[in-house]
N, C-alpha and C positions, 0 to 999 in steps of 0.2 A: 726358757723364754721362747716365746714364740718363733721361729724358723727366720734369718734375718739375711742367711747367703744362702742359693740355692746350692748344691753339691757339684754340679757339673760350672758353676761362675768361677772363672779362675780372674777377675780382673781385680788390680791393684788398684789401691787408694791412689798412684798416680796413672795408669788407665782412666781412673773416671773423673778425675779433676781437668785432666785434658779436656775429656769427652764433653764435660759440664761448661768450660771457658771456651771453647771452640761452639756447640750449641748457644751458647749469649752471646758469644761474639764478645770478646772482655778480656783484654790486654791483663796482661800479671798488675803490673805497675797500678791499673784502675782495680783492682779486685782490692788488692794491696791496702790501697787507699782507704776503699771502702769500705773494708772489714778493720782498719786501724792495725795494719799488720806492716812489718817491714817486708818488703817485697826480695829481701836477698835471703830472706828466709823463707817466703811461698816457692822460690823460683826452687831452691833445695828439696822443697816437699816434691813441686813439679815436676821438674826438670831432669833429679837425681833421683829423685827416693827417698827420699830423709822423712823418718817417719813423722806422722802427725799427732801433735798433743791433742787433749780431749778440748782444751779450751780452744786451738785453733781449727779442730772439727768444727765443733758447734758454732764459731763465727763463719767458717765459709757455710756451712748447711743453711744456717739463718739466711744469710745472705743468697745463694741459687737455688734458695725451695729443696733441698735435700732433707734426706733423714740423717742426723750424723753419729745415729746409732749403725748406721748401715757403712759410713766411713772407716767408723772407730773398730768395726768387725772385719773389714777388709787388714785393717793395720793386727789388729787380733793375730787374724790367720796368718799373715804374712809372718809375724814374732815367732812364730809358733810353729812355723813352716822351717826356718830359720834353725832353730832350736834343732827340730829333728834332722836334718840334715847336718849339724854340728855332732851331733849324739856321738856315743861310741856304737862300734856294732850292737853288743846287748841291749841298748840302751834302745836302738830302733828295732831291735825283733821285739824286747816288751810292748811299745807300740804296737805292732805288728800282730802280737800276737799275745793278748792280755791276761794274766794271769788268772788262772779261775777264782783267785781267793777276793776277785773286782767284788765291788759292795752295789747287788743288784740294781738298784734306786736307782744308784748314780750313774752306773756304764747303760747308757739306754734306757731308763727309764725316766716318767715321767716329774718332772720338779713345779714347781710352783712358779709360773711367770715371774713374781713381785718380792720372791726371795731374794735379797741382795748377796753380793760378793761372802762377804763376811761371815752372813749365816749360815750359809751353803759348807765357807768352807770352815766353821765351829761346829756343823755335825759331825762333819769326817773327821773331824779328829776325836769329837767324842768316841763316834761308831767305831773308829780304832784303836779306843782302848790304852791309846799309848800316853794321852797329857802334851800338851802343848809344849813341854821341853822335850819330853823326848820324839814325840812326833817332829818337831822340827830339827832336832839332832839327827834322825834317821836318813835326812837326806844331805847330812852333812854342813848344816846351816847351823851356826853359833845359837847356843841354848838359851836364849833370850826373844830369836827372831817369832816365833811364835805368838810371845807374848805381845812382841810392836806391833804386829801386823795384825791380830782379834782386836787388840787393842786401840785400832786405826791411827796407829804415831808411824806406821811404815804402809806402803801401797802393796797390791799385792803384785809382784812382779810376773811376768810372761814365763822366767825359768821355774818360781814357785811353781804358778800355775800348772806349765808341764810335769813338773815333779808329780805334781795331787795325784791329777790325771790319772797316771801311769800306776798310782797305788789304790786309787778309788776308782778309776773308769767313767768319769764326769769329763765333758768335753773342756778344754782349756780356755778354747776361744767363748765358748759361751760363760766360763766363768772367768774371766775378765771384759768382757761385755757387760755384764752384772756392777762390775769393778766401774767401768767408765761410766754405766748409768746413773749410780751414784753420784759421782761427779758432776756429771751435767744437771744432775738435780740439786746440787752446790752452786751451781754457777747461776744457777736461774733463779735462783733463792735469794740472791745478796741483794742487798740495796742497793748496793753502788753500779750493780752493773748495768751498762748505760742501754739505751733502749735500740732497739735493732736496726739499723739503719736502710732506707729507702732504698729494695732492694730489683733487680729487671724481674720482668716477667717471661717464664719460658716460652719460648717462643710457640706461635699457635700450632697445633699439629690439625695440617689439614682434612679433611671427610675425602674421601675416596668417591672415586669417580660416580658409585651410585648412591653418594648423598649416606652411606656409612661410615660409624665412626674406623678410624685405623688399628683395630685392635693390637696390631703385632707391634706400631710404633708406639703404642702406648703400655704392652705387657715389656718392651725393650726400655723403655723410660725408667719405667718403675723399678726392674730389677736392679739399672744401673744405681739407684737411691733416691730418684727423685719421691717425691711425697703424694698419694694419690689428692692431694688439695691442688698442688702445684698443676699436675696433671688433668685434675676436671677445669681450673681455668684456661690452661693450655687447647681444650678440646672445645670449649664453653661449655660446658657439661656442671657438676660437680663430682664431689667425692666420692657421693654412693653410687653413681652412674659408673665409675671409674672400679672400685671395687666391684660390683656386680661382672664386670668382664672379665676381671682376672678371677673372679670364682667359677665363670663359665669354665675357663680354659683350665682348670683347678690347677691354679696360682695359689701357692700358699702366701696371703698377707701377712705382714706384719702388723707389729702391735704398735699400737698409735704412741707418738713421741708428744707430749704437751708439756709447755713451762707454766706453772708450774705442775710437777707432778704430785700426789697423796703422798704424803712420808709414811713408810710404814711402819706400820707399829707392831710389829712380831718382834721378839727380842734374839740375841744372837745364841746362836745353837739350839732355834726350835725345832730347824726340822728334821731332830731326832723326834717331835713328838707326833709331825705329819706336814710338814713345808714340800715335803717330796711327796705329789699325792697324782693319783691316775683319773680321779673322781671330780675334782675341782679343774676344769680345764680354763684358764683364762682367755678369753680370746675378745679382741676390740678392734675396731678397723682403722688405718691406717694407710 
């Protein structure tokens, strides 16, 4: 997928929740309200750290003009951050230090933006040769889990995840990022789910003394997740004006988040036949 944290961004899903309620000026209790959320539960996301579900990403992102693919990757990293610091020694020098038998494609190479969770990870187990029982018994997981989880009757968890990783060389967080895009392309999909509600406008960012735009408060905006939409209204501008700057400063953008998104239609474990490809780059702006 497109690059969604830059490498040197260390801020937590509650760093930028602060950052985003403090910028609108917006009490817990009103946010709460607004997004139809119980507030002893945002105050937990905020206040402690308790991580954030995908459905109450995308109701705060809807709600303060965020990306909440860019939320749900901060909660990503952090799992997964988590994870390795639990490790045993061995377990962090693999990390550390990946075994050459990693499956090229997947350790650094490139994948296909629009590959879901799922696919991604029904190659690696094909390319490994081992079958879904015993590929999932290899990491000690009950010889059925393989099957719930291609099967989409189980999620695929942040330890799975770690686990691939560490035998394929695929990034964790990016393939649960894939995991919650899904999801949010569930959410956005249902009938029932009610329509977004009338949400503030980020506040204007004002032009600099000689009548130019502020490139630095607007390349700082975007990173924290706002939306370059959110931010051309903020600027009066729009989107492409917004994008054009952080391409000066070669800002990698991300890839545009829309409800509803294309389902895709590649079936699970194609990209054994080319879903991992160097040739097809996707790129959309965002």
């Amino acid at each position: 997928m497109r690059v969604l944290l830059d490498p040197d961004d260390d801020l937590t899903v509650t760093d930028v929740l602060r950052d985003v309620l403090a910028t609108h000026d917006i009490p817990l209790a009103r946010l709460a309200t607004a997004i139809g959320r119980n507030v002893s539960h945002l105050h937990q996301i905020v206040k402690v750290g308790a991580p954030i579900s995908v459905s109450y990403a995308d109701a705060v992102a809807r709600y303060c003009g965020l990306d909440p693919l860019v939320l749900l990757a901060r909660q990503a990293r952090s799992d997964i951050d988590d994870l390795r610091r639990q490790g045993t020694p061995d377990a962090g020098a693999r990390v550390a230090h990946p075994a050459p038998a990693l499956i090229p494609r997947y350790a650094g190479g490139e994948l296909d933006d629009e590959a879901t969770a799922l696919e991604l990870l029904a190659a690696i187990v094909t390319d490994s040769g081992l079958g879904r029982k015993r590929f999932g018994m290899s990491f000690g997981f009950h010889a059925s889990m393989m099957y719930k989880v291609l099967g989409g009757h189980r999620n695929i968890t942040p330890t799975l995840a770690h686990k691939v990783s560490q035998r394929s060389g695929i990034d964790p967080v990016d393939l649960l990022v894939r995991r919650d895009r899904r999801q949010l392309d569930e959410i956005a999909t249902r009938q029932e789910t009610p329509a977004s509600p009338p949400r503030p406008s980020l506040p204007p960012i004002p032009r600099l003394s000689d009548g130019q735009l502020d490139h630095d408060t607007i390349i700082r905006r975007y990173t924290y997740g706002f939306t370059s939409h959110a931010l051309g209204h903020a600027t009066g501008t729009d989107a492409e004006t917004i994008l054009r700057i952080l391409h000066a400063r070669d800002i990698t953008t991300r890839g545009a988040f829309s409800h509803p998104r294309e389902p895709s239609t590649q079936q699970p474990g194609s990209c054994a036949a080319g879903l991992c490809t160097a040739d097809q780059p996707t790129f959309t702006s965002g």
